[in-house]
C-alpha positions as CSV (number, residue, x, y, z in Angstrom):
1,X,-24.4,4.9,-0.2
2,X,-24.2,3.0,2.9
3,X,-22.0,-0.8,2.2
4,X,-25.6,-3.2,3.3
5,X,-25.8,-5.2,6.3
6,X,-27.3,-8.2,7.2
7,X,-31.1,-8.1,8.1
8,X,-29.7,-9.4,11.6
9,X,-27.4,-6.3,11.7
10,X,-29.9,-3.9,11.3
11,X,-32.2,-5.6,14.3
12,X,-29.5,-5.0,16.5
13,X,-28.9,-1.1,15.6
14,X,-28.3,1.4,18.1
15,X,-31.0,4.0,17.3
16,X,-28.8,6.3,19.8
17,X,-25.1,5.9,18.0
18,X,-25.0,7.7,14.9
19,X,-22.7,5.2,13.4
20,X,-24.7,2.6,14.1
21,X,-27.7,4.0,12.4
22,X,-25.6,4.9,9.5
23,X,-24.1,1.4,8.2
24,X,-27.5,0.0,9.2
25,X,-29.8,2.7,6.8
26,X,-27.2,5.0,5.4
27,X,-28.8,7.9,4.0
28,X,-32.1,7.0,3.9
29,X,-32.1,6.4,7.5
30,X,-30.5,10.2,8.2
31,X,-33.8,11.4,6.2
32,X,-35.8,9.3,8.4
33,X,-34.7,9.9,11.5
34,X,-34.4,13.4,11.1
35,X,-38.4,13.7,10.5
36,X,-38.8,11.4,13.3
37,X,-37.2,13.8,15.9
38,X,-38.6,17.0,14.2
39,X,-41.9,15.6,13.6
40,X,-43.2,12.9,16.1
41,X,-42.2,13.3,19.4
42,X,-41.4,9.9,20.4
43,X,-38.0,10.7,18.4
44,X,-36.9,13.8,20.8
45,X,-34.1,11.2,22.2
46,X,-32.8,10.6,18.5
47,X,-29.0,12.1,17.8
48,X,-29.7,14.2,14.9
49,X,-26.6,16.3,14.9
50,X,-23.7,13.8,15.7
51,X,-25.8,11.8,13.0
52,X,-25.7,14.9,10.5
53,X,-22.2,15.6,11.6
54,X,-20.6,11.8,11.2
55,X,-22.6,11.3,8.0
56,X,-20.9,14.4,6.7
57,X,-17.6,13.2,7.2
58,X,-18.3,10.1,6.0
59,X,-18.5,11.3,2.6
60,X,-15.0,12.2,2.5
61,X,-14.7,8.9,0.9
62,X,-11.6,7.9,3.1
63,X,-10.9,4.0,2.9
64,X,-10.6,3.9,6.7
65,X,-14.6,4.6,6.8
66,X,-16.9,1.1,7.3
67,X,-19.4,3.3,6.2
68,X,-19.6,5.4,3.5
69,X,-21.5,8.0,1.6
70,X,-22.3,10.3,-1.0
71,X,-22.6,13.5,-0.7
72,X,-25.1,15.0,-2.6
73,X,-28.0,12.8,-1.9
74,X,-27.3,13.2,1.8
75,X,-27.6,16.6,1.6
76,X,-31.2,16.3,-0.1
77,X,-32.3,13.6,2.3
78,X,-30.8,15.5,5.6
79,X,-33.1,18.5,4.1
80,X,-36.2,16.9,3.1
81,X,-36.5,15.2,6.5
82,X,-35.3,18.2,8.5
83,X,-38.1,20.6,6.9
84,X,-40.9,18.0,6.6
85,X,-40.2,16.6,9.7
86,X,-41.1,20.1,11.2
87,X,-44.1,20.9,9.1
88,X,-45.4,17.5,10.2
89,X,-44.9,18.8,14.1
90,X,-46.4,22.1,13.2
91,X,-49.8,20.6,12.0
92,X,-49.8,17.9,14.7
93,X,-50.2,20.9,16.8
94,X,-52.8,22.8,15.3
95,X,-55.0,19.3,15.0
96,X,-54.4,18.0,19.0
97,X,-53.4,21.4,20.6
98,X,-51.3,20.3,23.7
99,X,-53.2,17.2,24.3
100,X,-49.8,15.3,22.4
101,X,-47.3,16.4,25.2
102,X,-50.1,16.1,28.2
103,X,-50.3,12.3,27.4
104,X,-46.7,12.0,27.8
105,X,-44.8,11.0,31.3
106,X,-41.2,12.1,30.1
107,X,-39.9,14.6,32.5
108,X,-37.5,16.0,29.5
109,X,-39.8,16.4,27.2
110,X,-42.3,18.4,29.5
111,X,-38.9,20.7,30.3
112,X,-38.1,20.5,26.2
113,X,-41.7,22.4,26.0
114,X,-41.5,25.0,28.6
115,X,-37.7,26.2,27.1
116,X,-39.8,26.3,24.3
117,X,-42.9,28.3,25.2
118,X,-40.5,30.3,26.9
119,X,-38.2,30.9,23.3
120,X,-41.4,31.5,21.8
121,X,-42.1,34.6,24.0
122,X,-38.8,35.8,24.8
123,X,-37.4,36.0,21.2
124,X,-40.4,36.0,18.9
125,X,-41.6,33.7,16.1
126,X,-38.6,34.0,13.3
127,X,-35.7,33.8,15.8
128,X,-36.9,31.2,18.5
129,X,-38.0,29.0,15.1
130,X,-34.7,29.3,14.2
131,X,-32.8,29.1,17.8
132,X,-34.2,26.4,18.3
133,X,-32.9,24.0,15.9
134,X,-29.9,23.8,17.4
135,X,-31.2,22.8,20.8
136,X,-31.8,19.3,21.6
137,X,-35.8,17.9,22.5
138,X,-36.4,21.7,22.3
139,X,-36.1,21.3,18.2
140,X,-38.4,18.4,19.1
141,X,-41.1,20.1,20.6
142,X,-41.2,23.9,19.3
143,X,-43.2,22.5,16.1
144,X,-46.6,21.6,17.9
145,X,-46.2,23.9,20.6
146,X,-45.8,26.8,17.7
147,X,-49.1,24.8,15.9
148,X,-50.8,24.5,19.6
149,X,-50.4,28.4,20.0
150,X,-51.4,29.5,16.7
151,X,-48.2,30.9,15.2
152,X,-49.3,31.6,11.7
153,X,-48.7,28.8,9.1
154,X,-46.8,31.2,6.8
155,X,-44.3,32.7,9.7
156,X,-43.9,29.3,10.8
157,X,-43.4,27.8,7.6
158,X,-40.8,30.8,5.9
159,X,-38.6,30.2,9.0
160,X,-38.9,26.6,9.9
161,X,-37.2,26.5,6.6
162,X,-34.6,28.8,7.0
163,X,-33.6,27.3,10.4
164,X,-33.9,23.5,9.0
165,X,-31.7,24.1,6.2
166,X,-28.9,26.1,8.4
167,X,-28.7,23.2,10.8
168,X,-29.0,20.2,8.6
169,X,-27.1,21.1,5.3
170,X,-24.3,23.4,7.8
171,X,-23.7,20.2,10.0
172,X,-23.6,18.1,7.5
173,X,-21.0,20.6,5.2
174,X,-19.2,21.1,8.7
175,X,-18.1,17.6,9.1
176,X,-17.6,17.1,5.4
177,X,-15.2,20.0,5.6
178,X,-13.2,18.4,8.8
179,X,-12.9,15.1,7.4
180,X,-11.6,16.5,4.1
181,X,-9.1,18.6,5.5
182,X,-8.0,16.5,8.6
183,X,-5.8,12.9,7.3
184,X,-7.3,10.0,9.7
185,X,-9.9,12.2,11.2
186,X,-12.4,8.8,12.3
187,X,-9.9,8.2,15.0
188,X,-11.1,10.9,16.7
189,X,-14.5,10.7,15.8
190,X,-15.7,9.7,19.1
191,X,-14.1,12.6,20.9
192,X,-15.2,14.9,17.9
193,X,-18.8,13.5,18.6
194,X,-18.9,14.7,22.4
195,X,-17.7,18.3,21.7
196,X,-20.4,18.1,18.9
197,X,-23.0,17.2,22.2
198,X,-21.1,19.5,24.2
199,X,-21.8,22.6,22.3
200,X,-25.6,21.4,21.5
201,X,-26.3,21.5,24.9
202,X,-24.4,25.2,25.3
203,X,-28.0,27.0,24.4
204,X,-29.8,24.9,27.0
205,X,-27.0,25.8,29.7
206,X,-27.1,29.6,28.9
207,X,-30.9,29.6,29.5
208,X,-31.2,28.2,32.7
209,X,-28.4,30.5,33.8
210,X,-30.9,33.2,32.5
211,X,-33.7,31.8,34.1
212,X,-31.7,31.3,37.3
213,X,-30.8,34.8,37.1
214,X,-34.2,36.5,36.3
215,X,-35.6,33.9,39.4
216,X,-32.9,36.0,41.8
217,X,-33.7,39.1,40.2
218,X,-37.3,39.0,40.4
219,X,-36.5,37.7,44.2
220,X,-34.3,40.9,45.0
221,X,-36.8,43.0,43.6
């Protein structure tokens, strides 16, 4: 478990540095915040993999590590807040349709909801559920948008699982595996954060290159 902070340590957590929000809530707050940016989307800025990531290799029990974990509840709490995070989403959807994301202003959000129409159509119900968990604000907003257009409750549920437990228990066993087989690893945790971001964001880059590419296509034709 987390080593507790001080009440005025917590206040001043940075809900957008996974190692903030680690020492402040340890692996409690990994659970949380993982429903809150799968199932609410006023969490679609929230880092959920650097955060499953660092909390990973913070279990390697190194004595380097201000914060540090254990293992096996993480893994349960990354999971249960991954999946019912989503479900949550789902329903949310099927109950307000798209009235949720027409009330919001946020330009990335709106964008977040077309990629995922558009995953929706392009690659079907198992494999855009699934795609998209690795794809930041998309992962966000997939769930009501799938509840908004009707994707059965079953398909939806079957692979919202599948995809939930791939990207929360693999990024979590993924930087468990680097900090256990790397000596001093945290020094480079920063860096080792940004490639994390860096290769979330490939999926996003590859479609708008599609995109841009159908557009030029269509244009030619």
């Amino acid at each position: 478990m987390a080593t507790p902070l001080s009440p005025a340590a917590q206040l001043a957590v940075n809900v957008l540095d996974a190692q903030s929000l680690l020492a402040a809530f340890g692996v409690l707050g990994v659970g949380v915040v993982l429903f809150a940016e799968t199932g609410l989307l006023v969490g679609f800025f929230l880092p959920g993999d650097s955060l499953l990531f660092t909390a990973g290799l913070l279990c390697t029990g190194s004595d380097r590590h201000a914060v540090k974990l254990s293992l096996p509840p993480l893994l349960v709490a990354a999971a249960v807040g991954a999946l019912a995070g989503s479900q949550c989403g789902y329903l949310l959807g099927r109950r307000a349709g798209g009235a949720l994301l027409e009330r919001s202003r946020s330009a990335r959000l709106h964008e977040g909801a077309k990629r995922a129409e558009e995953l929706l159509e392009r690659y079907g119900h198992a494999k855009a559920i699934v795609l998209a968990r690795f794809v930041p604000v998309v992962r966000t907003v997939l769930n009501p948008m799938a509840g908004a257009l009707r994707v059965p409750a079953r398909t939806f549920t079957v692979w919202q699982v599948a995809g939930g437990l791939l990207w929360s228990v693999g990024l979590v066993l993924a930087g468990y595996a680097l900090g256990s087989s790397v000596p001093n690893v945290d020094r480079y945790l920063l860096p080792v954060i940004a490639v994390i971001v860096l290769v979330s964001l490939i999926p996003i880059a590859l479609e708008v290159l599609r995109s841009r590419r159908a557009a030029k296509d269509g244009a030619r034709g």
